[in-house]
C-alpha positions in Angstrom: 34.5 57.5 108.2 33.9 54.2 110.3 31.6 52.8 107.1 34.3 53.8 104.7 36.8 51.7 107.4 34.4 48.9 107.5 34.4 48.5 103.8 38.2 48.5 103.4 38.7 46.0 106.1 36.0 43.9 104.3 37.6 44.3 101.4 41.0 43.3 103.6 38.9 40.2 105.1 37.5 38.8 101.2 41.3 39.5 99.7 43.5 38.3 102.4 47.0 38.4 99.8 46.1 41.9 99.5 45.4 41.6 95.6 42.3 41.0 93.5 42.1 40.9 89.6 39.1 42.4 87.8 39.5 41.7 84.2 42.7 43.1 82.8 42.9 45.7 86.0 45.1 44.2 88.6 44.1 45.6 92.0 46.7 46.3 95.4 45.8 47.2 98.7 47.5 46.4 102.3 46.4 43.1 103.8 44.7 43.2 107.3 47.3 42.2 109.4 49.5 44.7 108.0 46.2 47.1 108.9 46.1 46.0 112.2 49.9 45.7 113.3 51.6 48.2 111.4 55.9 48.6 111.5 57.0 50.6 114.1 59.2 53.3 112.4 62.3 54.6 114.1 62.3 57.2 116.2 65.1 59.2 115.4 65.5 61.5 117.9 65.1 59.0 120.5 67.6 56.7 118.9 70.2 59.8 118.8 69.2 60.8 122.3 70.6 56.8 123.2 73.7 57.2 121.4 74.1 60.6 123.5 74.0 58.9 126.6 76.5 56.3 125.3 78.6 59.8 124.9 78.0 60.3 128.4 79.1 57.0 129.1 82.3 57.2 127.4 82.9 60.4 129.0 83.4 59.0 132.7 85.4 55.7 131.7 88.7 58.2 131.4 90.8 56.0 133.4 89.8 53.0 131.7 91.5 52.6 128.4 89.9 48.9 127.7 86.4 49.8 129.1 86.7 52.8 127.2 87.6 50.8 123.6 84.8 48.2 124.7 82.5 51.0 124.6 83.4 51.9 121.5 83.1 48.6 119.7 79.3 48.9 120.6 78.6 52.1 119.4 77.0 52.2 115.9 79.7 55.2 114.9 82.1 52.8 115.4 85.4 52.9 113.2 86.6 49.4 111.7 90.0 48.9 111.3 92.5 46.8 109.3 93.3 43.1 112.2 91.1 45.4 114.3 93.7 47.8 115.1 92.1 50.4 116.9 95.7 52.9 117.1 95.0 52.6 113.3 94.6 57.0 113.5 97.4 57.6 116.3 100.1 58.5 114.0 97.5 61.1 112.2 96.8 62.5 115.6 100.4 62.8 116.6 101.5 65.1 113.5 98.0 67.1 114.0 99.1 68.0 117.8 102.7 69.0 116.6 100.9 71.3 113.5 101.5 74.3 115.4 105.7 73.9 116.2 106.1 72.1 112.7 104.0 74.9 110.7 102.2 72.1 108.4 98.8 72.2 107.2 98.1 68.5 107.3 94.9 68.1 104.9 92.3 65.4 105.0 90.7 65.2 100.9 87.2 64.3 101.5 86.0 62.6 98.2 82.1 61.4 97.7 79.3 61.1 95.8 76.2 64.0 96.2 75.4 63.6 99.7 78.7 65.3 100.6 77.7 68.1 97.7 77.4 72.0 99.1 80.4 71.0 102.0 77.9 68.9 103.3 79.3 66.5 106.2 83.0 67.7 105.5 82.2 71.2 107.0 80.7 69.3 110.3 84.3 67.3 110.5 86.4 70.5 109.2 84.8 72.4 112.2 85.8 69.8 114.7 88.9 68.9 113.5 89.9 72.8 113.6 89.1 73.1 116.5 91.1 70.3 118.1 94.3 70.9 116.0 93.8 74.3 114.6 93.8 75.9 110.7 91.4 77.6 109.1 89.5 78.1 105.2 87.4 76.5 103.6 90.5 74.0 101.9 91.0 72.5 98.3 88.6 75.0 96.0 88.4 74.2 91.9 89.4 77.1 90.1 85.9 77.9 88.6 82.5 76.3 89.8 82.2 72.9 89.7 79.4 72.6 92.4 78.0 75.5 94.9 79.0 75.2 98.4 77.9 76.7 101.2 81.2 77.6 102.6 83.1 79.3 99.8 82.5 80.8 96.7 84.8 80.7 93.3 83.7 82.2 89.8 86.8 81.4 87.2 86.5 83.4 83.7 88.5 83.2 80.4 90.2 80.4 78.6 88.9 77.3 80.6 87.8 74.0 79.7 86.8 71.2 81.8 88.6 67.9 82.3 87.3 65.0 84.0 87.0 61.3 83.5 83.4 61.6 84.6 80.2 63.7 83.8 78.0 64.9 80.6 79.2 65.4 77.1 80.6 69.0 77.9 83.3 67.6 79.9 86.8 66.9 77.9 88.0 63.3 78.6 91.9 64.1 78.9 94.3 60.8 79.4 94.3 60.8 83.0 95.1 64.2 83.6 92.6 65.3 86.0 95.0 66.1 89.5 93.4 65.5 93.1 90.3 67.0 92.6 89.3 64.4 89.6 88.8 67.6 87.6 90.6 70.1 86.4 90.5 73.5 84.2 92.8 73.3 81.3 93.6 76.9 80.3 95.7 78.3 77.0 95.9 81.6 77.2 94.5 84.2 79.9 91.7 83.2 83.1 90.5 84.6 86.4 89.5 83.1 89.7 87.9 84.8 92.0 87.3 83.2 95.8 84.7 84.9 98.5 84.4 83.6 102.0 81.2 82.8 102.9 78.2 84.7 103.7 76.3 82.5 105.7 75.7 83.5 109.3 75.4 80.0 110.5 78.6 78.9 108.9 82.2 78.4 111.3 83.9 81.7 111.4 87.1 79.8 110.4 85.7 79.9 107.1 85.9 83.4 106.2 89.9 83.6 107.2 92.4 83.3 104.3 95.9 83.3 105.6 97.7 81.2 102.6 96.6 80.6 99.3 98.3 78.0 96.5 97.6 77.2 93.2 98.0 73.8 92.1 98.7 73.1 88.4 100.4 70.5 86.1 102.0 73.3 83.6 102.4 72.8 80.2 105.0 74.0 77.7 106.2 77.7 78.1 106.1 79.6 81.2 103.1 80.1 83.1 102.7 83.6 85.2 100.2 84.2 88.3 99.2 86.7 89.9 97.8 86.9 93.3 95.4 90.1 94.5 93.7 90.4 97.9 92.7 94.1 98.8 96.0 96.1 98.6 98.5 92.8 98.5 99.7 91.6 95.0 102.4 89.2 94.0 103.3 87.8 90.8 105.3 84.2 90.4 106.0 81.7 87.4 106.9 78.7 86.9 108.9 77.4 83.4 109.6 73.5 84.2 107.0 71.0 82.8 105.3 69.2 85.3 103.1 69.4 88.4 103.9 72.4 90.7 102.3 75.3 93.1 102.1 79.0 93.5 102.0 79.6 97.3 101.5 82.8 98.5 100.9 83.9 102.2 98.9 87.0 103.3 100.5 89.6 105.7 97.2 89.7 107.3 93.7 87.1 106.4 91.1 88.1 103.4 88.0 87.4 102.9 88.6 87.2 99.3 91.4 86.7 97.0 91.6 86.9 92.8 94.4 85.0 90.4 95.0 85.8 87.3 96.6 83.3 84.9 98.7 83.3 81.7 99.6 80.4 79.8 98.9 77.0 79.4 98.5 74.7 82.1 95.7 72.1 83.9 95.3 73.9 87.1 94.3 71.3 89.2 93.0 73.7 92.1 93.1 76.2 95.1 94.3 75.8 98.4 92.7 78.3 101.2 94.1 78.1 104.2 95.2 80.0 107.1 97.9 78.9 109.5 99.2 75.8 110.5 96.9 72.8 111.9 94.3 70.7 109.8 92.6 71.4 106.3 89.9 69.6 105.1 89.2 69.3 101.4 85.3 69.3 100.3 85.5 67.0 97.1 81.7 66.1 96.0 81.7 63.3 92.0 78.0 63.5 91.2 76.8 60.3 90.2 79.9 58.9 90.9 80.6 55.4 92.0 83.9 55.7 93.2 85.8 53.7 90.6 87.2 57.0 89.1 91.3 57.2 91.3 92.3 54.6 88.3 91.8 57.1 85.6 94.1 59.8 86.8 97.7 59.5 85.8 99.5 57.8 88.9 102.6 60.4 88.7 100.6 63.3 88.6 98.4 62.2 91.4 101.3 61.5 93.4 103.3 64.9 92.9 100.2 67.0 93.6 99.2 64.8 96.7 102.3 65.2 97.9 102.9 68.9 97.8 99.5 69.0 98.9 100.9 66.9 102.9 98.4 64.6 102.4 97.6 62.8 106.1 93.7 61.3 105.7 91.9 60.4 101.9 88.3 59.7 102.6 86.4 57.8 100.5 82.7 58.1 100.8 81.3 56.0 97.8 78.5 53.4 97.6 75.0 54.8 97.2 75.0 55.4 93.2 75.7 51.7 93.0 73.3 50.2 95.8 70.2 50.0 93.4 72.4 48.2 90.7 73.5 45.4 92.4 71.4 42.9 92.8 73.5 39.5 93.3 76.1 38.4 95.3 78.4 38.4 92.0 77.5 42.3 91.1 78.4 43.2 94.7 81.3 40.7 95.1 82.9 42.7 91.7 82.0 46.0 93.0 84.2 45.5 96.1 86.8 44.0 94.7 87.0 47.1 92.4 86.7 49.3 95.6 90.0 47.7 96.9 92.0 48.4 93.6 90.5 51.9 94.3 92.4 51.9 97.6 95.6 50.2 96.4 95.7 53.2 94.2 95.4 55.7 96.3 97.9 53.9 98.8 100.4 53.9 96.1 99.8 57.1 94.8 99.9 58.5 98.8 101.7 56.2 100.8 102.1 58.5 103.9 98.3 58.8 104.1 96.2 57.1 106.0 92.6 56.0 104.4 89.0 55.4 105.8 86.0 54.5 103.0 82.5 55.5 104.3 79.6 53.2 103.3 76.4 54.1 101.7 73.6 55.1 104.0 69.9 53.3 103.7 67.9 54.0 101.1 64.4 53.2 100.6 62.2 52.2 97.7 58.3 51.3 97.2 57.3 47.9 96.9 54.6 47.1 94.5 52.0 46.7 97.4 53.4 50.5 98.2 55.1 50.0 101.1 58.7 51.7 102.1 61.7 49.4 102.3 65.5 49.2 102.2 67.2 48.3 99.2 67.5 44.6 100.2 71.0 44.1 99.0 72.3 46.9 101.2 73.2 45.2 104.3 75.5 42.5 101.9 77.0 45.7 100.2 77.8 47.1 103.6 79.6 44.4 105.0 81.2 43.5 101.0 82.6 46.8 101.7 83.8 46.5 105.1 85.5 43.5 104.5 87.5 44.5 101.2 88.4 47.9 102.8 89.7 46.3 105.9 91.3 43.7 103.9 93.5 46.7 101.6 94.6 48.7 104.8 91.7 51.1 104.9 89.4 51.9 108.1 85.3 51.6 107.1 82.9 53.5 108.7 79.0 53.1 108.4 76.4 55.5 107.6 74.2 52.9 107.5 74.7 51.5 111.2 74.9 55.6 112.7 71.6 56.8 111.0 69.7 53.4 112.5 70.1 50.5 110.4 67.2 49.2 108.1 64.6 51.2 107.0 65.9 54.0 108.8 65.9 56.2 105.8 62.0 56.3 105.7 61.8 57.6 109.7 64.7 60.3 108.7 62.5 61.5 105.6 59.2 61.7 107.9 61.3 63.4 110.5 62.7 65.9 108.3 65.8 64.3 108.3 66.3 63.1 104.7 64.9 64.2 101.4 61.8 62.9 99.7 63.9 60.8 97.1 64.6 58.7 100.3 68.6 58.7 99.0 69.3 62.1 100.5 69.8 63.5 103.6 67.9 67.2 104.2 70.7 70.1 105.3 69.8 69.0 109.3 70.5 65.4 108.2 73.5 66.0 107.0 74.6 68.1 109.7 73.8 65.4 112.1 75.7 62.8 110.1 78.4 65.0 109.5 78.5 65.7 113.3 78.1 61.7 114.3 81.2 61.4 111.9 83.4 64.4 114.3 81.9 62.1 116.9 83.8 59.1 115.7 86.8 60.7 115.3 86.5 63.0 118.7 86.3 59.3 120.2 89.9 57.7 118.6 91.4 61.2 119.6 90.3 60.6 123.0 91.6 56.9 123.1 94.6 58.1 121.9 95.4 60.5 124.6 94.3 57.9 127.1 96.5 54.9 125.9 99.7 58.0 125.6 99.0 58.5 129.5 98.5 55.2 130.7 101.9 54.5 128.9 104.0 57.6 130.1 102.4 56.3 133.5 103.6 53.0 133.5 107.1 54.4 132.4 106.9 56.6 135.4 106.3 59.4 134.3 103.7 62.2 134.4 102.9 64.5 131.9 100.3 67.1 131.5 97.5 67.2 128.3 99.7 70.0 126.7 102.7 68.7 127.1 
């Protein structure tokens, strides 16, 4: 072993530039002083065990509203807001507390690429957010598999057929017509769906409980009849008028599985599982998709069904299909600016909803001499981003910045963190992402309660948490 080291570091000394050419065979190898001072990868844990302690931290500045926000601004799950309006989410929390005297079922439509696939990251902030405002299910469900989740399962039969403005040549392209989801089932004639809770152990309770069930659809000419089943419960309703509509239908006591049969001919645009009032979050993974998809669907239609839907949060989590594309300032520059029409979309289509985009996280590729390195654009993409979404009345938030910064996504794949196409997070990754996300949000919430004291104070007047 030590003569075998001798010879490569010889072979380091003679070939400093760490390449030699014999003949036609081009040779690579690490220089020395890459041999002898190798990069210091990230530890992980200890870098979330720091951002704990800035937890801590933020836990014992209570009576401190600015100390508190300054705290905040440091952290690297930090929210950016529109002229750095930091009560950007204090209307959002202010219907969520009144869910349970108002009986609404504010949702928040979590759309991304695959790393939110399998109710990745969205069941971490579903959890969370349940459990500060209340609700239950697993939210917005397609009628038949689109992608397997972890938190719900649906298995649609009969007349179906695909329609979205995005995926292989067995998806129907169809004007626009594609609903909230970016997908839909067109159906003429007879279908089925059937929805099963979970039956994963490790998976929120919350899950397994469906209270209210709706069926959203955009129906087509002639009536369209639905019935719902669940155990000994069943209840038939129609609908005649053209036009984007929903079946709602609440339990007399929760399932953990429901069926609906269909007749007619209609795009049914999805499933809502719910179960009592408080927050629903809506698990809505594109494959491959760059997030330039919200200006194919029909404006109209989008806005009817988000609307019926009560709408409060649309996140956008979109970047990492395009990272290894752009490769100029121009590519990136166009990319952005096509993000923001993204956004004035959805704003117009939703204008009661509030928006927050979530940046790509690192990704790694080899170099020719072999070595693992960020895509070097990324950091220019992140802050492209930041800047447009800001600019167009969205919040960003970076996954970039919370998992480390560059070349972090090589330390999360050696720690098990992230998947060997160094893209990907593993299941704990994205469990840990998902949960630095609740963090972020836990945070505002928290700011928000603060600033709503310290004004009642100064008005003279004391109020208690509940109240």
């Amino acid at each position: 072993m030590a003569a075998v080291i001798a010879l490569l570091a010889g072979v380091c000394y003679v070939f400093p530039q760490g390449r030699a050419s014999i003949g036609s065979l081009n040779l690579k190898f690490p220089t020395l002083s890459k041999v002898l001072n190798p990069q210091h990868e990230l530890d992980v844990e200890a870098y979330l065990r720091e951002q704990d302690s800035l937890a801590a931290l933020l836990d014992s500045l209570q009576d401190s509203t600015e100390s508190y926000r300054q705290q905040l601004d440091s952290s690297d799950i930090r929210f950016w807001f529109p002229n750095d309006d930091d009560s950007f989410f204090d209307t959002l929390f202010a219907q969520l507390e009144r869910t349970s005297t108002t009986g609404r079922t504010i949702r928040i439509v979590h759309y991304g690429d695959s790393q939110i696939e399998m109710d990745r990251m969205s069941d971490r902030l579903r959890s969370r957010m349940q459990d500060l405002f209340g609700g239950g299910g697993p939210g917005l469900v397609p009628f038949a598999t689109l992608i397997a989740s972890y938190s719900v399962s649906t298995y649609g039969s009969g007349a179906l057929v695909r329609q979205s403005p995005f995926g292989d040549s067995l998806v129907v392209r169809a004007g626009g017509n594609y609903g909230p989801m970016v997908q839909d089932f067109h159906v003429a004639g007879a279908a089925t769906s059937t929805i099963k809770a979970t039956t994963h152990k490790n998976r929120d309770s919350r899950l397994r409980q469906f209270g209210r069930i709706r069926l959203l659809f955009c129906n087509r000419p002639g009536p369209l009849e639905a019935t719902l089943t669940a155990g000994s419960y069943a209840q038939q309703q129609s609908e005649e008028t053209e036009g984007v509509h929903l079946f709602d239908w609440r339990l007399d006591s929760a399932a953990a599985e429901v069926r609906i049969s269909v007749q007619g001919a209609a795009d049914l645009y999805g499933v809502m599982v719910d179960n009592g009032p408080g927050v629903a979050v809506d698990n809505i993974p594109m494959r491959g998709c760059s997030g330039h998809q919200f200006t194919q669907i029909n404006r109209d239609q989008l806005a009817q069904a988000y609307s019926l839907m009560d709408v409060g949060l649309i996140i956008m989590q979109f970047g990492g299909n395009s990272v290894p594309y752009l490769s100029s300032d121009r590519a990136i520059e166009n990319y952005c600016k096509n993000m923001g029409a993204q956004i004035n979309r959805l704003h117009q289509c939703c204008p009661n909803a509030l928006i927050l985009f979530i940046g790509p996280s690192d990704m790694s590729k080899r170099t020719e001499e072999g070595d693992l390195h960020s895509y070097p654009w990324i950091p220019k993409v992140v802050e492209g981003l930041r800047t447009a979404v800001c600019a167009h009345g969205a919040a960003y938030w970076s996954i970039y910045h919370a998992m480390g910064g560059a070349n972090s996504m090589s330390a999360w794949v050696d720690q098990g963190l992230g998947s060997g196409d160094y893209i990907h997070f593993s299941q704990r990754g994205a469990d840990i992402m998902g949960d630095r996300l609740a963090n972020a949000f836990d945070n505002m919430y928290r700011l928000y309660k603060m600033r709503r004291q310290t004004a009642t104070k100064t008005a003279g007047l004391e109020v208690t948490d509940a109240e």
